[in-house]
GUGU-373570 format. One record per atom (N, C-alpha, C): residue number from 0; residue in three letters; atom name; x, y, z. Coordinates in steps of 0.2 Angstrom, whole numbers, plus 5000, padded with zeros to 4 digits. Layout:
BEGIN
{rec NUM 'ALA' 'CA' {X Y Z}}
...
***
This chain:
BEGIN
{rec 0 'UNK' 'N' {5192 5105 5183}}
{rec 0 'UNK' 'CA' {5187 5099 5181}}
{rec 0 'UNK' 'C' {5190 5096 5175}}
{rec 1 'UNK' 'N' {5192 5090 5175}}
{rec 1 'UNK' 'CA' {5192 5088 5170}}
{rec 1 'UNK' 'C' {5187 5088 5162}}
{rec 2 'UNK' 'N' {5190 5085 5158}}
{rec 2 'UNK' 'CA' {5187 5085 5152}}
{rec 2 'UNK' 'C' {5182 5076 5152}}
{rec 3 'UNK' 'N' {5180 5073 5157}}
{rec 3 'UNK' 'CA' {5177 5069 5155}}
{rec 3 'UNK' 'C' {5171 5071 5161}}
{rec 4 'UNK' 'N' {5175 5075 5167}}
{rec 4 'UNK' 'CA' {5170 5076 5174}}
{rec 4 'UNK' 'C' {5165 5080 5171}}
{rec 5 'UNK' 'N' {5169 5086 5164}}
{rec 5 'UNK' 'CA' {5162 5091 5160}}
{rec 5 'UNK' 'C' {5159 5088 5158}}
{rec 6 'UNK' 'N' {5159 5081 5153}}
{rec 6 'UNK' 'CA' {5158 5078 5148}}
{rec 6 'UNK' 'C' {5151 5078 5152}}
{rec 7 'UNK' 'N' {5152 5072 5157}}
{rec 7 'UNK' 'CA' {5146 5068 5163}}
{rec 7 'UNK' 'C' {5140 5074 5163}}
{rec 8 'UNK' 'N' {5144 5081 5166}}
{rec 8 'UNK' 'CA' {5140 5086 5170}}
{rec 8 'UNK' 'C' {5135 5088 5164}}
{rec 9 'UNK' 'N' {5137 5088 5157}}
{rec 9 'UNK' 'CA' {5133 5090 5151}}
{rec 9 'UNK' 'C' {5130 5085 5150}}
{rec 10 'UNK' 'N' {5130 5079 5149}}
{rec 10 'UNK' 'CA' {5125 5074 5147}}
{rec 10 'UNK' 'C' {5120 5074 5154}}
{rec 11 'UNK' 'N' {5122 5074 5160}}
{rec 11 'UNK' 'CA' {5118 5076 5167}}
{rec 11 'UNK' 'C' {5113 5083 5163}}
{rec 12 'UNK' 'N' {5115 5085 5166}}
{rec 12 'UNK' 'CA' {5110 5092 5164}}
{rec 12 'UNK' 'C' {5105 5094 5156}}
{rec 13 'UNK' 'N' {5109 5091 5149}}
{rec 13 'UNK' 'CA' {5106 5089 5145}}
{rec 13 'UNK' 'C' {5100 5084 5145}}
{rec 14 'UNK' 'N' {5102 5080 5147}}
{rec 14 'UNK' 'CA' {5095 5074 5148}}
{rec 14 'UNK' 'C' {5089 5077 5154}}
{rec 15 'UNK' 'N' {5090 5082 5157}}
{rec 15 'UNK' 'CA' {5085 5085 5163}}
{rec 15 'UNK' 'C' {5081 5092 5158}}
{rec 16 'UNK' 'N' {5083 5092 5152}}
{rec 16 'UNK' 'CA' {5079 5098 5147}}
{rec 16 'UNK' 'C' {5073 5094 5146}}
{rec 17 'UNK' 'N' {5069 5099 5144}}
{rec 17 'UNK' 'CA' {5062 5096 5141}}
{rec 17 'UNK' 'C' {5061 5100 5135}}
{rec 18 'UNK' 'N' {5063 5107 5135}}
{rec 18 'UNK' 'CA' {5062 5111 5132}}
{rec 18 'UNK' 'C' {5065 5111 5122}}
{rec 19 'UNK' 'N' {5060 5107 5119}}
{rec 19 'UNK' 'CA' {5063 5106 5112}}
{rec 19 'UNK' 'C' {5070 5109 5110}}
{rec 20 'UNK' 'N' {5068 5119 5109}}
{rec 20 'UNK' 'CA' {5068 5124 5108}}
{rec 20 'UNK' 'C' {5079 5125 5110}}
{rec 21 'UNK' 'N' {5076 5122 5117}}
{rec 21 'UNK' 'CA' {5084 5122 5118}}
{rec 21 'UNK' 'C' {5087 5115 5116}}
{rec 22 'UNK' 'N' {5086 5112 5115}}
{rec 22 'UNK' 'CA' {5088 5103 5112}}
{rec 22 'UNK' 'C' {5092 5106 5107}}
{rec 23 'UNK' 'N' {5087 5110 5102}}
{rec 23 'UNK' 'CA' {5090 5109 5096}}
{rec 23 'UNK' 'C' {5094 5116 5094}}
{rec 24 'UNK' 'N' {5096 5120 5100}}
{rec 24 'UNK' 'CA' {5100 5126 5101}}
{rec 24 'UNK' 'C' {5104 5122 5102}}
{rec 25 'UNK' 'N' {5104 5116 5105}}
{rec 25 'UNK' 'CA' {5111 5113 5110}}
{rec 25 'UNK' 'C' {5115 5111 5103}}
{rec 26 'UNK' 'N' {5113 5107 5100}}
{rec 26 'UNK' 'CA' {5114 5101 5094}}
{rec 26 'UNK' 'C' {5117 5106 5086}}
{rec 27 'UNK' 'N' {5113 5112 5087}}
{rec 27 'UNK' 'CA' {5115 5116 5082}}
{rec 27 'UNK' 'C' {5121 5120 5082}}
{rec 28 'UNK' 'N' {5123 5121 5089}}
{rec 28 'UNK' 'CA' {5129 5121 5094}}
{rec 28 'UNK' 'C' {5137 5118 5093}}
{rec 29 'UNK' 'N' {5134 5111 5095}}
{rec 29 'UNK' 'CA' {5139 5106 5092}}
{rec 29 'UNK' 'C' {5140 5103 5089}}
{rec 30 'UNK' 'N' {5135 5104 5083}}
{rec 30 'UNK' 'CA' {5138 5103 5076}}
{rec 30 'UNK' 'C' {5140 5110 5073}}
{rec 31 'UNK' 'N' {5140 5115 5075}}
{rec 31 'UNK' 'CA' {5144 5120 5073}}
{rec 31 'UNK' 'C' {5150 5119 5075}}
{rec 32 'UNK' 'N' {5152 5117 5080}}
{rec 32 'UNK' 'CA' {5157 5118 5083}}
{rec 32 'UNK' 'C' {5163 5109 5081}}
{rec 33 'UNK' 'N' {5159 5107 5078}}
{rec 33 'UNK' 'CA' {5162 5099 5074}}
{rec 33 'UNK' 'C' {5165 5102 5067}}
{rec 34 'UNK' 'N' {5162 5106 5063}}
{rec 34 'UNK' 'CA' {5161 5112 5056}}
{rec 34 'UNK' 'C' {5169 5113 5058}}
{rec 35 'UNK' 'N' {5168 5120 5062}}
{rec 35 'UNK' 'CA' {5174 5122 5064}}
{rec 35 'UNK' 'C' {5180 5120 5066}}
{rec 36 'UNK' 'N' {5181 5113 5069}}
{rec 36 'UNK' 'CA' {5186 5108 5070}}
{rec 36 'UNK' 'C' {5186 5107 5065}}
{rec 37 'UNK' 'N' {5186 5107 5059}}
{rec 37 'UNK' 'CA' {5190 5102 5054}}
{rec 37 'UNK' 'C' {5198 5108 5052}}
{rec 38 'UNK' 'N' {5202 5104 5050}}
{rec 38 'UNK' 'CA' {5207 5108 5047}}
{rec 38 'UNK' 'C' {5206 5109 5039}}
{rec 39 'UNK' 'N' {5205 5114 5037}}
{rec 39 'UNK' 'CA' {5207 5115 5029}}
{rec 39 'UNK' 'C' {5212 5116 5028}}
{rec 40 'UNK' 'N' {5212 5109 5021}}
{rec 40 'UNK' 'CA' {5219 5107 5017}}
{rec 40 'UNK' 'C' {5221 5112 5011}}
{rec 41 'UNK' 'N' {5225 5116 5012}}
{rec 41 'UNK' 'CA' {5227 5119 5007}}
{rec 41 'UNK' 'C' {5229 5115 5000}}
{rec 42 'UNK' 'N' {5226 5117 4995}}
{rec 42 'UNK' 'CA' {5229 5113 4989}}
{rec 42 'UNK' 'C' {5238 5115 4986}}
{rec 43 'UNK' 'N' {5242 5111 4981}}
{rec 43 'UNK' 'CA' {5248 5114 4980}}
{rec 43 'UNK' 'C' {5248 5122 4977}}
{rec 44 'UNK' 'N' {5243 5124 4974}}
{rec 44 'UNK' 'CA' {5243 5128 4972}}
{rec 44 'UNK' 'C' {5241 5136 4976}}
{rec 45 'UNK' 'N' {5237 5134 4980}}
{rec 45 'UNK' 'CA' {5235 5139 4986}}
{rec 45 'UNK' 'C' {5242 5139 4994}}
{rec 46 'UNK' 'N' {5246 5134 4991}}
{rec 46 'UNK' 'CA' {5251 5136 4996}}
{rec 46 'UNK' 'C' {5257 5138 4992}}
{rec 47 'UNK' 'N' {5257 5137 4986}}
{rec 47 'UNK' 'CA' {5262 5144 4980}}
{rec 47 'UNK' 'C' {5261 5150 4982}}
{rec 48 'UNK' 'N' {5254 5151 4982}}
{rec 48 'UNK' 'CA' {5250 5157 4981}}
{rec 48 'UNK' 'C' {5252 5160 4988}}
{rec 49 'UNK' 'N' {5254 5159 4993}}
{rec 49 'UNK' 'CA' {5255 5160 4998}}
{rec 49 'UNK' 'C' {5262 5161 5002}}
{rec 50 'UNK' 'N' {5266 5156 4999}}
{rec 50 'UNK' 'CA' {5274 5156 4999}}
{rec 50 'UNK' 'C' {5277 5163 4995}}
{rec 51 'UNK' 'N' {5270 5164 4989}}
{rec 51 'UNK' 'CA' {5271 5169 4985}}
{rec 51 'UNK' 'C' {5273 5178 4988}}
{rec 52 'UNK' 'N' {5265 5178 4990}}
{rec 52 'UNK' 'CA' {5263 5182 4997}}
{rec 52 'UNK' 'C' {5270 5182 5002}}
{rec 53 'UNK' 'N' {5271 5178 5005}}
{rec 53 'UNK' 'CA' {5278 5180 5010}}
{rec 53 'UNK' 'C' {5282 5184 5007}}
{rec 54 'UNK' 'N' {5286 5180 5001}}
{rec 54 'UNK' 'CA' {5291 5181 4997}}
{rec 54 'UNK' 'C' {5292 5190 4994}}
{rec 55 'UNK' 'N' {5285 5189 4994}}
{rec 55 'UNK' 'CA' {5282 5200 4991}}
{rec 55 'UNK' 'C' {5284 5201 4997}}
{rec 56 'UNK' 'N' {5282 5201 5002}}
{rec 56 'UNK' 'CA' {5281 5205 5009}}
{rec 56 'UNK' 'C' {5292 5205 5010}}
{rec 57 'UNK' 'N' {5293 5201 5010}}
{rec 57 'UNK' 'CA' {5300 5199 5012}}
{rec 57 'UNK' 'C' {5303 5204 5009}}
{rec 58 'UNK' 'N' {5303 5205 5003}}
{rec 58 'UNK' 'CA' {5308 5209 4997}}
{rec 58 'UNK' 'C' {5304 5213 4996}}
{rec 59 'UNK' 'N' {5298 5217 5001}}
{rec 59 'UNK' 'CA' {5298 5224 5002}}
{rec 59 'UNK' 'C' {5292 5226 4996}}
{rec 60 'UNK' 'N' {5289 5222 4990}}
{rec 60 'UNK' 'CA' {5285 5223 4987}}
{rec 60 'UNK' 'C' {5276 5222 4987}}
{rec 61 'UNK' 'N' {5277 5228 4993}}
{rec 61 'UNK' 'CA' {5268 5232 4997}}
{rec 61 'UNK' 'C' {5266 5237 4995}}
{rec 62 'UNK' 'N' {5259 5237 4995}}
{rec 62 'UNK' 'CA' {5256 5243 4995}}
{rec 62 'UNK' 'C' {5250 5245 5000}}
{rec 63 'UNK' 'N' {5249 5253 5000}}
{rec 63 'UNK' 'CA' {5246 5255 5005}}
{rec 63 'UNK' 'C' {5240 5252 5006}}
{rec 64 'UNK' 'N' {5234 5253 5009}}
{rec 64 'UNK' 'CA' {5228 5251 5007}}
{rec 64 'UNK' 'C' {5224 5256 5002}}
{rec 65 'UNK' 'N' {5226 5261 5005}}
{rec 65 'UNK' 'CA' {5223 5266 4999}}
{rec 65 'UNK' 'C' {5226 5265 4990}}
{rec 66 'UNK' 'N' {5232 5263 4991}}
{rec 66 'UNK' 'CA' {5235 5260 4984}}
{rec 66 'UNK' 'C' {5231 5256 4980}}
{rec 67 'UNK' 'N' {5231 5251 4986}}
{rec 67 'UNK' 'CA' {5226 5245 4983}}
{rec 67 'UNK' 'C' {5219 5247 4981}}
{rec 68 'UNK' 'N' {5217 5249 4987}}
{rec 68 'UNK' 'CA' {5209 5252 4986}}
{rec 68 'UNK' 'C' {5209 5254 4978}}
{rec 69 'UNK' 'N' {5214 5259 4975}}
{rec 69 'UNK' 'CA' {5215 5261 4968}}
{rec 69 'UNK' 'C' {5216 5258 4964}}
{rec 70 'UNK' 'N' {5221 5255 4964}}
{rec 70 'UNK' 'CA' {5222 5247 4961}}
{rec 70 'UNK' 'C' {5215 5244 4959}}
{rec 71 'UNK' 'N' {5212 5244 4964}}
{rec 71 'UNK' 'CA' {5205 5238 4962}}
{rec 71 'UNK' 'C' {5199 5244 4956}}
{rec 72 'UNK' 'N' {5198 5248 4962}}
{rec 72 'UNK' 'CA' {5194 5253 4957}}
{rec 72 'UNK' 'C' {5196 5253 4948}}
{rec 73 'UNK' 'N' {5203 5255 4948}}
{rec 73 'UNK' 'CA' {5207 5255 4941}}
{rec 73 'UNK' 'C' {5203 5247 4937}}
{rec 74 'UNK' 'N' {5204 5242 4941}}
{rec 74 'UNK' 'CA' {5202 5234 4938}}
{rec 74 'UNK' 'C' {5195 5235 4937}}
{rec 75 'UNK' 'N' {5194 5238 4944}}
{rec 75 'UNK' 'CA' {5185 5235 4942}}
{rec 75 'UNK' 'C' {5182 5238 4935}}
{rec 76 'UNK' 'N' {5185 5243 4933}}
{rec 76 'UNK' 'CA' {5183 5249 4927}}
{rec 76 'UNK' 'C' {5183 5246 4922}}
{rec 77 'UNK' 'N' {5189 5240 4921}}
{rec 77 'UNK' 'CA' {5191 5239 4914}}
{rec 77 'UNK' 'C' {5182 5232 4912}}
***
């Protein structure tokens, strides 16, 4: 089925609801799913932060999860 034969079959079937209850299940729906489409634009900074990230991982500068876990606990102390 194409994407315009869905399109019909949903507005068909939508306009045959009465049920408020699902209207606005439908609508909360696809504006979630408009939310979800959009792309987030990384600013220059958060794609530093990120190149950065690779660069660690590259040249073998990781830690366990238990490391970190300690790591953090150590930080959250101070």
């Amino acid at each position: 089925m194409s994407v315009s034969e869905l399109k019909l079959e949903i507005i068909n079937k939508v306009t045959s609801i009465s049920d408020e209850q699902i209207l606005e299940d439908i609508i909360r729906l696809i504006n979630q799913e408009s939310i979800l489409a959009q792309t987030y634009k990384l600013t220059q900074e958060e794609r530093n932060a990120v190149q950065k990230g690779l660069q660690d991982v590259a040249d073998g500068n990781l830690h366990s999860s238990e490391s970190a876990k300690n790591m953090l606990e150590e930080w959250l102390k101070k």
